[in-house]
matplotlib code that plots the C-alpha trace (Angstrom):
import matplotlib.pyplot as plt

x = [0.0, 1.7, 1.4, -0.6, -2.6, -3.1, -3.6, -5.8, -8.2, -8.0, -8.7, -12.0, -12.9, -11.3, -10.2, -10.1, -7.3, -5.1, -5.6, -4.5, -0.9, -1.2, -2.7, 0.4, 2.5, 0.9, 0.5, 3.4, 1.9, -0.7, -2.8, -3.2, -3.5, -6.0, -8.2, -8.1, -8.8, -12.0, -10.4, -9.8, -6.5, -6.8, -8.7, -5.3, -2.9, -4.9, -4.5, -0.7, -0.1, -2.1, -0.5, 2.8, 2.4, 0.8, 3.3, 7.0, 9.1, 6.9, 5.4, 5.4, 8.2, 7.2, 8.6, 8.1, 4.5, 4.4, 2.3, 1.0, 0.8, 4.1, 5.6, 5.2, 6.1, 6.5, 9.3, 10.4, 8.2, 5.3, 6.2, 5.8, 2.3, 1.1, 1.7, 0.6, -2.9, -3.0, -3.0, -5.4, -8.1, -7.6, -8.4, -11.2, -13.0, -12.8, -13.8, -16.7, -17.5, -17.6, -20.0, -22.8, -25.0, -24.6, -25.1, -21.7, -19.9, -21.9, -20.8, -16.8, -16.9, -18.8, -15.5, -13.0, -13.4, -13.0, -11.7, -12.2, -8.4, -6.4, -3.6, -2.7, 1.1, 2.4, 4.3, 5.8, 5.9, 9.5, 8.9, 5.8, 6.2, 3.6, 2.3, -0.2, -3.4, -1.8, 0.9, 3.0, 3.4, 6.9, 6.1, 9.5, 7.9, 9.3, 13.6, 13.6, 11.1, 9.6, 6.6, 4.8, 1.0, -0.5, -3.8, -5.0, -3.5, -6.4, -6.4, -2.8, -4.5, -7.3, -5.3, -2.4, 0.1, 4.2, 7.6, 7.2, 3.5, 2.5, -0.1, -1.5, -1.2, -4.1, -4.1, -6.8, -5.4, -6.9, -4.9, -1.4, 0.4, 2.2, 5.2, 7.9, 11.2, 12.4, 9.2, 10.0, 7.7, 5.7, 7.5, 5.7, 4.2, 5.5, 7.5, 8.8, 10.3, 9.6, 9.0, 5.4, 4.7, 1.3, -1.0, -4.6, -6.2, -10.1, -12.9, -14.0, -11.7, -8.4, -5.8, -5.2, -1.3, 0.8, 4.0, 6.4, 8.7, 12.2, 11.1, 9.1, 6.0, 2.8, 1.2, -1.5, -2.6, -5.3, -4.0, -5.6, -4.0, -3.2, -1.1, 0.5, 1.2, 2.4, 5.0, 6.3, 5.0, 5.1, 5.6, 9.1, 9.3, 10.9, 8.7, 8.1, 4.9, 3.7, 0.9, 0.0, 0.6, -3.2, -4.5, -2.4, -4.8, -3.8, -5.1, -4.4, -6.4, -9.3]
y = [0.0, 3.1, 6.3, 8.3, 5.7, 5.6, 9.5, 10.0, 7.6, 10.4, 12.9, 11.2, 10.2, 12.7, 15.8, 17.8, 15.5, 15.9, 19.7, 20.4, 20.1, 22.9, 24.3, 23.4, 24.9, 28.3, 28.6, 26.8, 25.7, 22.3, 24.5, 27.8, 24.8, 22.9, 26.0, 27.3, 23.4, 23.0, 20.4, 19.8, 19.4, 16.4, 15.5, 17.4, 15.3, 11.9, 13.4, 13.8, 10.7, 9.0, 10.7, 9.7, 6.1, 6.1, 7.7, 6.0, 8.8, 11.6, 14.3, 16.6, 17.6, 18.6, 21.0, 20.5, 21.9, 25.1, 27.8, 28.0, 23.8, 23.7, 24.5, 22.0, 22.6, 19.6, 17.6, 17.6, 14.6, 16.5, 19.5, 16.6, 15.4, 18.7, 19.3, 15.7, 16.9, 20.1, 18.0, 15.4, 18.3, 19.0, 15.6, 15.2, 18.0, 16.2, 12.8, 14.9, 16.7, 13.1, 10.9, 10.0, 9.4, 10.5, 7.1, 6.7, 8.5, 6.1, 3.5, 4.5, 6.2, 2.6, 0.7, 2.9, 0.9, 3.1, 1.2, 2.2, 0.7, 3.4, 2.5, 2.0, 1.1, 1.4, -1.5, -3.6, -7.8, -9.3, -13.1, -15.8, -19.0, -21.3, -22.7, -25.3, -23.3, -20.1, -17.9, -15.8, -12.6, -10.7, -7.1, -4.5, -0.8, 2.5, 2.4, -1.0, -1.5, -5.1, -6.8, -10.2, -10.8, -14.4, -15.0, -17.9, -19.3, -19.1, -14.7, -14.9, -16.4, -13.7, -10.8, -11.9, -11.4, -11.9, -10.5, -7.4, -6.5, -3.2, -3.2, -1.3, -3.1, -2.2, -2.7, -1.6, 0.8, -2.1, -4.8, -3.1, -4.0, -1.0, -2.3, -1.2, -0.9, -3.7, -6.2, -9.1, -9.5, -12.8, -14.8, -14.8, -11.6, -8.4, -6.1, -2.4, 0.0, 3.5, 6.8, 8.3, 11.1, 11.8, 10.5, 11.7, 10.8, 10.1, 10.7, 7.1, 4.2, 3.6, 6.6, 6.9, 6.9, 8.2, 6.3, 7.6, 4.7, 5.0, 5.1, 8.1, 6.1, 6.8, 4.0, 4.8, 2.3, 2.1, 1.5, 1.6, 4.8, 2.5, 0.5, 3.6, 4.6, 1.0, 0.9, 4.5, 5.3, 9.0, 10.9, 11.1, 7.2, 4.6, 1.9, -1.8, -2.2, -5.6, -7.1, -11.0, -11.7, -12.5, -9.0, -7.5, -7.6, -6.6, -4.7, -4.1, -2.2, -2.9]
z = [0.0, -1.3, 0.9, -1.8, -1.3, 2.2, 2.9, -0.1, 1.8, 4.5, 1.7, 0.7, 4.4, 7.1, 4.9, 7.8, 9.2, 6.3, 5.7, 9.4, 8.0, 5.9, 9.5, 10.6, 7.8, 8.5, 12.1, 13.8, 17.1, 17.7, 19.4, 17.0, 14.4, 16.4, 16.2, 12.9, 11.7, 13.9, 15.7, 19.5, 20.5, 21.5, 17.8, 16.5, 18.2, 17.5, 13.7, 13.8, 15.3, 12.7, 10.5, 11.6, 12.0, 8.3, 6.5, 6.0, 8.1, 10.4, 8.4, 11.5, 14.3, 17.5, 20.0, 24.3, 25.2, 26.9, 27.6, 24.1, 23.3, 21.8, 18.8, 15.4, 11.7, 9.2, 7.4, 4.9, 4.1, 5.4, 2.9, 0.4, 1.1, 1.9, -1.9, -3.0, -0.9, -2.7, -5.8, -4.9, -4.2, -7.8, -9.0, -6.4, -7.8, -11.0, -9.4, -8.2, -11.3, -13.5, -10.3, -12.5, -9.5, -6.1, -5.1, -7.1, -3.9, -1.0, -3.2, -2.6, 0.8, 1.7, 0.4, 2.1, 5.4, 8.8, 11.8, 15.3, 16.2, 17.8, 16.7, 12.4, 11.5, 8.1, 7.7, 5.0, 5.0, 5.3, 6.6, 6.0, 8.4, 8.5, 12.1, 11.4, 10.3, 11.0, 9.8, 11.4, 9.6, 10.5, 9.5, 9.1, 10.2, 9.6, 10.4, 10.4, 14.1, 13.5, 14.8, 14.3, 13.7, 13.3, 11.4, 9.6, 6.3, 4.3, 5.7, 4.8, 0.9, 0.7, 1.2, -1.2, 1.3, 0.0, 1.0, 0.5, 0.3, 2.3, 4.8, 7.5, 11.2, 13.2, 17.2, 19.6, 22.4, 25.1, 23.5, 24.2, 27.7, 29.4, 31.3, 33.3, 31.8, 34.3, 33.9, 31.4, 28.9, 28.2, 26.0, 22.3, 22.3, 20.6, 23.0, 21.7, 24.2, 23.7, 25.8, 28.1, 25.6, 27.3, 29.7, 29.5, 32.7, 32.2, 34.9, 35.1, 33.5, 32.0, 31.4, 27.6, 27.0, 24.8, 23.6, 21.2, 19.7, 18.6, 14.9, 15.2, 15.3, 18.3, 20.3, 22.6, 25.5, 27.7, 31.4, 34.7, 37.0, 39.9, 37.4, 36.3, 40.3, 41.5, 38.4, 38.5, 34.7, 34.4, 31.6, 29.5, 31.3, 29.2, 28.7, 27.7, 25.0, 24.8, 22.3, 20.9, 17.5, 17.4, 18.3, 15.7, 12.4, 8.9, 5.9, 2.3, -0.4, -2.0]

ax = plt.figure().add_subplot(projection="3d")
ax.plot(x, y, z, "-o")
ax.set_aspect("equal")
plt.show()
């Protein structure tokens, strides 16, 4: 799955998303951003991360918080979409201009699948090892980060997975394991260490947190705040991620 491939999906789907780096471009700060994009912060920041984690090297740099949110401007690679974007508006007009029906557009926007998993890795397939009815799927992410997922053969069949295919990983925010840096992991899962960008404390339930991996790359967990106490997991924390193979779930294009 090439990357023009993946964000014009967000073009056709969630254009505000995509537009808030040109937001971005102009305004230098998440928050300022934020605003003039009709987003929340928070909706910002989910945005960027997506972003991110889609796109083979972050689109967007961020600066420490502060008083006014932080500062942000984009890559080099974000310069790059942004005009990709600014090109695909062009030939979405047209798409829009040649829809026979508007039933044509239900039709697409119904085909463009939207997932409710936090958390969507561009990755690429390196290794296929069958295990009985099930494969195990070695996936290389951006700077060479790698995780397994295991699905069935006959999954590995229908989506016309080989070395080298590109896919998206998708991992719901309750399935990941936050763990001390210290804690050993159980044998067989996935385990990535990265850093506490952010915990968001909620009123009643699981803290959402933030955590920014080596590559660039943003998983966010769902962890109880005693956990978080007992352990010591604060913010700018190292951190040990852990996942099964099973709960990591692939997808290619249509």
């Amino acid at each position: 799955m090439s990357l023009p491939t993946l964000l014009s999906q967000h073009i056709v789907r969630r254009p505000q998303r995509i537009a808030l780096l040109q937001h971005i471009a102009e305004q230098g700060s998440i928050t300022r951003a934020a605003k003039s994009a009709g987003l929340s912060y928070k909706a910002a920041w989910d945005a960027i991360d997506e972003l991110n984690n889609l796109a083979q090297k972050p689109l967007v740099e961020r600066s420490v918080g502060g008083k006014g949110g932080g500062g942000a401007k984009l890559s080099s690679e974000g310069l790059r979409v942004l005009r990709l974007y600014q090109k695909l508006q062009v030939l979405q007009a047209q798409v829009l201009e040649a829809a026979e029906d508007a039933s044509d557009l239900d039709l697409l926007g119904r085909l463009m699948l939207r997932t409710s998993a936090r958390n969507q890795l561009h990755g690429k397939v390196v290794e296929i090892e069958g295990q009985g009815r099930n494969d195990r799927i070695r996936l290389e992410l951006a700077e060479g980060l790698n995780i397994d997922a295991q699905i069935t053969h006959d999954s590995t069949l229908r989506l016309e997975l080989e070395t080298g295919t590109e896919v998206v990983a998708l991992i719901k925010a309750g399935w990941l394991d936050v763990l001390d840096i210290e804690q050993h992991a159980t044998l067989g899962n996935n385990c990535l260490t990265g850093i506490i960008e952010e915990i968001l404390d909620a009123e009643d339930g699981p803290s959402e947190v933030r955590i920014s991996l080596p590559n660039g790359q943003t998983l966010c967990a769902l962890a109880e705040p005693m956990h978080l106490r007992t352990h010591g997991l604060t913010t700018d924390k190292p951190v040990l991620v852990q996942f099964s193979p099973s709960n990591v779930l692939l997808g290619t294009p249509l």
